[in-house]
C-alpha positions in Angstrom: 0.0 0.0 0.0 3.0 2.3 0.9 3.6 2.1 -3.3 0.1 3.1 -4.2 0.5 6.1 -1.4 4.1 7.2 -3.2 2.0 6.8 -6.9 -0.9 9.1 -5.4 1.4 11.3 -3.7 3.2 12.1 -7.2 0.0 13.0 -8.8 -1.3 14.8 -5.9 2.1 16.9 -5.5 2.0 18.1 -8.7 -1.8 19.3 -8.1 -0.6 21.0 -4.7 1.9 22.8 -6.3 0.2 23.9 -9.5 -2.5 25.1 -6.7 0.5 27.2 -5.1 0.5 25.1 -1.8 3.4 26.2 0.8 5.9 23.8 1.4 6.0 25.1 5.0 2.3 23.3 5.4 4.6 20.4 5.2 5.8 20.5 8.9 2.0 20.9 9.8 1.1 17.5 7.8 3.9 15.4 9.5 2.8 15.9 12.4 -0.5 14.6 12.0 1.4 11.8 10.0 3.7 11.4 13.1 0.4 11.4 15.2 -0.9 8.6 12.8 2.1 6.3 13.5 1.4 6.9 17.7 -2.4 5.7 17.0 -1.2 2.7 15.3 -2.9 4.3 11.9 -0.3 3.2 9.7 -2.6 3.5 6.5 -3.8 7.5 7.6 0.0 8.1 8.3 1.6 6.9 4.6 -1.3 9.0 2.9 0.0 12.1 5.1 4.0 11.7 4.5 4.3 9.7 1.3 3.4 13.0 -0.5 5.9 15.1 1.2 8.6 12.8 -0.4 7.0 12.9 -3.9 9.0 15.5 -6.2 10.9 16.8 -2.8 13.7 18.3 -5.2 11.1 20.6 -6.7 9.2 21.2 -3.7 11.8 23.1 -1.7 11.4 21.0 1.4 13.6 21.1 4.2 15.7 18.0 4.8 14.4 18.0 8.6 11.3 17.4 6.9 12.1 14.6 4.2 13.9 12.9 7.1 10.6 13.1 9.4 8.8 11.9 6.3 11.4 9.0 5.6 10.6 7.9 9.6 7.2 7.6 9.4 7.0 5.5 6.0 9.9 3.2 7.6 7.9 2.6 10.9 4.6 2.0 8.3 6.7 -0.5 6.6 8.4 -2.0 9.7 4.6 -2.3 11.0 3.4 -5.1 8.4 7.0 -6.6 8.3 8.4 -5.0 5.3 11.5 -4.6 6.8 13.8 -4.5 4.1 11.8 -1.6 2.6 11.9 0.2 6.2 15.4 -0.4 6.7 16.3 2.1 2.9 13.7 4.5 4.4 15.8 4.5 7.8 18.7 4.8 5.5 17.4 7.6 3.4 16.6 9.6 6.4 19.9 9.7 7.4 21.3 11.0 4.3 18.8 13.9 5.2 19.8 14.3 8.5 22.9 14.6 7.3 22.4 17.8 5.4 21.3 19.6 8.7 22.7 22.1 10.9 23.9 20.1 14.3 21.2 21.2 17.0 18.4 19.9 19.1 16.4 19.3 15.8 19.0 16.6 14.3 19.1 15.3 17.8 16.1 14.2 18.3 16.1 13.1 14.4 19.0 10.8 16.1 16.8 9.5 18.9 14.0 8.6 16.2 16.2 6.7 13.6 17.7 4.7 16.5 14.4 3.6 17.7 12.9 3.2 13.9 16.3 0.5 13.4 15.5 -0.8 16.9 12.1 -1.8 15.9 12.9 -3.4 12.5 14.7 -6.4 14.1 12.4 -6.7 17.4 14.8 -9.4 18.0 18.1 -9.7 20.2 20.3 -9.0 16.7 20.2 -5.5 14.9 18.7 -5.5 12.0 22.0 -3.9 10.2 25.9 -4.7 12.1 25.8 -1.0 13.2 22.1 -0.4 14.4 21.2 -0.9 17.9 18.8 -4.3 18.9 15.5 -3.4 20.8 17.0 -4.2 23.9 19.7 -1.7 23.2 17.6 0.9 22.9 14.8 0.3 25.8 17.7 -0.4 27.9 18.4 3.4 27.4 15.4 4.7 27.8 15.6 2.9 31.5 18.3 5.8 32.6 16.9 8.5 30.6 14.1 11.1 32.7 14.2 13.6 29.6 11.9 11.3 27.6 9.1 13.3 24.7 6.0 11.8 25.3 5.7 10.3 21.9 9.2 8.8 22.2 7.8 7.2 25.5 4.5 5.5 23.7 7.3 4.6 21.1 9.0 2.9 23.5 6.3 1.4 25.1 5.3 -0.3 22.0 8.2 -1.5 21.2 8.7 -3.0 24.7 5.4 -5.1 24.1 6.9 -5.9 20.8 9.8 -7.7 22.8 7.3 -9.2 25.2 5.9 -10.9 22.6 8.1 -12.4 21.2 9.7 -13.5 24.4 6.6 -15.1 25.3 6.5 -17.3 21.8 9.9 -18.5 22.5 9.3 -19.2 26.1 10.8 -16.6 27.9 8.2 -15.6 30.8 11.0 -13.7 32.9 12.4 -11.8 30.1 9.2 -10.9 28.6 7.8 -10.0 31.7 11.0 -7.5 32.6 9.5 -5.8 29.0 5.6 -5.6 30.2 6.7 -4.1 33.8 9.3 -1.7 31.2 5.9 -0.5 28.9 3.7 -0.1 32.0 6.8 2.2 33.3 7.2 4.0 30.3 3.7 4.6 29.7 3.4 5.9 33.1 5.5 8.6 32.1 3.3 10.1 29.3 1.2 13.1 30.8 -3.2 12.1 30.1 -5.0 14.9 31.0 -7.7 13.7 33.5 -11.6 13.5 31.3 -14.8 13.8 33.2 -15.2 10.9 34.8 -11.6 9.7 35.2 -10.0 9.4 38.4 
């Protein structure tokens, strides 16, 4: 599906631009792409970034941006297992990165791409000799209280990821070490109290 969002992207690109659209509006639409991939609405979130990669030499887009893009199209890929196809996403969004200015921006680009390779493997190995396993990276997140809330339910995710598949292999201890590690990490996302909650 992630090819028949990059073919519609294309066309609708093109429209966007002949209709004048900003390519500043493209910060404002990952976002809600980036929100997408939180929700587990990988679908909604390719639809949203796929066309912020289509034509970006024309388009003027920042590389912050194209990287960003590259991120979320690797985690929808990485979702349904198309981990090879992630993987040159993750790759391209390092070649982006790598046209930025150093600052807080590329470092948390950093932080992102490490948990996107993380989470291509969910297994003990990296998926490439220099990427970090899952258990790399969530044990890092263990010492680190600076933690984005979206880089939290990230984690969180990922830590069930683990759990799961230590439970299919019959590893209760370990995968139960990754279910108390979500519950911790999602404890550390801010919810606004709703009528009713306690």
């Amino acid at each position: 599906f992630v090819a028949g969002a990059l073919a519609w992207a294309a066309r609708s690109n093109r429209r966007a631009r002949a209709r004048g659209a900003k390519p500043e509006a493209a910060a404002s639409v990952l976002d809600r792409a980036e929100l997408c991939t939180l929700q587990g609405a990988w679908q909604a979130a390719a639809d949203l970034a796929a066309p912020l990669l289509a034509g970006t030499a024309a388009s003027g887009i920042e590389p912050e941006v194209i990287a960003r893009a590259h991120l979320v199209l690797a985690e929808v890929l990485a979702a349904s297992d198309r981990r090879e196809e992630a993987a040159d996403h993750v790759r391209r969004a390092g070649i982006a990165r790598g046209q930025m200015r150093a600052g807080a921006a590329r470092d948390r680009l950093v932080v992102r791409e490490r948990f996107v390779q993380a989470g291509l493997g969910r297994t003990d190995a990296a998926a490439e000799s220099e990427w970090p396993s899952a258990d790399e990276v969530l044990a890092e997140a263990r010492g680190d209280t600076n933690l984005e809330p979206a880089q939290a339910i990230r984690l969180a995710r990922l830590a069930l990821w683990r759990a799961e598949a230590e439970i299919r292999e019959g590893s209760w201890p370990r995968a139960r070490a990754h279910l108390e590690q979500a519950v911790q990490l999602g404890e550390r996302v801010p919810v606004a109290a709703r009528p009713g909650q306690v």
